[in-house]
N, C-alpha and C positions, 0 to 999 in steps of 0.2 A: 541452471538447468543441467550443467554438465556434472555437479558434484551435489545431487538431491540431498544426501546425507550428512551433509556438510551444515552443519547448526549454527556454529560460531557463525558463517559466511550469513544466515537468515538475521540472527541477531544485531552483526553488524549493520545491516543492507535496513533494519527498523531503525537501528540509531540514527543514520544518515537521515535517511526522510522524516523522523521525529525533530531532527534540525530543521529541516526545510519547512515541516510544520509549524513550527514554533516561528519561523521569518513569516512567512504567508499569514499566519493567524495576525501577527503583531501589526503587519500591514494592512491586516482585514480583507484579504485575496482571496474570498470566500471558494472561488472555483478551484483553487491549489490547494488550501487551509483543509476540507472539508474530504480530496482527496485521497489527502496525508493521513489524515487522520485516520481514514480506514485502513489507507496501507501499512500504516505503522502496526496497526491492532493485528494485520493479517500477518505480519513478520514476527512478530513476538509469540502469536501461538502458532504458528509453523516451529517457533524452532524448541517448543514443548512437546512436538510430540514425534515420534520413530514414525517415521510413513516414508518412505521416497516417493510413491506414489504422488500422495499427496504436496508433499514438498515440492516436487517437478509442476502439478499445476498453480502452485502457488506461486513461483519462479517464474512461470509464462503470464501469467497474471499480471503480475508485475513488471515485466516487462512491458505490456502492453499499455498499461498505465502511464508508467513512464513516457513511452513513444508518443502516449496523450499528452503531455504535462509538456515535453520538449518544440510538440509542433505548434501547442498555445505560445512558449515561448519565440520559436521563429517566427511565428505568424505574426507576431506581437498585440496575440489576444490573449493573456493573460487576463488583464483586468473581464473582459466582455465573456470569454470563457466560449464554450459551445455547446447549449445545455443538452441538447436531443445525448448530443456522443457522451457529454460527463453524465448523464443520466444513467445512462447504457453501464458508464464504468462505476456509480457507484452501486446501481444492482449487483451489477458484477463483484465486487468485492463482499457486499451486505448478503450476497449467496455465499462464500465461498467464508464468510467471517463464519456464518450458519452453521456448518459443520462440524466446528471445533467444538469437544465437551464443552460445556459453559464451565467445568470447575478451572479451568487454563486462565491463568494470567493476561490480563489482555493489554498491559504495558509493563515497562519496567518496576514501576511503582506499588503495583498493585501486588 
């Protein structure tokens, strides 16, 4: 949040959770695997396109996400998930994926 403009930092911040995707998926952790999955997509065209705007709620977004992911972790409701709240957060990412031209890469691969 504190450096919008900062690209590499969005890129890196998809490779990590495209990690954490690839564990989750492989374990079949559908409520982590499925969260990744969008956050990764929402890292990789944030860091296509000059916005700070954009970039900063992309940045809080993902935080928030996170701050999801880590209290399944404490809670140690990973497996069982919490679907009303991961609901909530995959709209939330699936609006904010919305945005981005469709011509934007939406992984590294692509």
């Amino acid at each position: 949040i504190a450096s919008p403009t900062d690209v590499k930092l969005m890129q890196d911040v998809g490779a990590c959770v495209d990690r954490v995707y690839g564990a989750a998926a492989t374990l079949e952790i559908r409520s982590v695997s499925g969260l990744c999955q969008r956050m990764k997509e929402v890292c990789y065209l944030s860091s296509q396109v000059k916005n700070p705007s954009m970039t900063s709620i992309v940045a809080g977004t993902m935080i928030s996400v996170l701050d999801y992911l880590l209290d399944l972790i404490k809670a140690n409701r990973v497996l069982r998930g919490d679907n009303k709240y991961q609901s909530e957060m995959t709209k939330r990412l699936d609006l904010l994926i919305s945005k981005f031209p469709a011509n934007l890469k939406r992984t590294v691969a692509s």
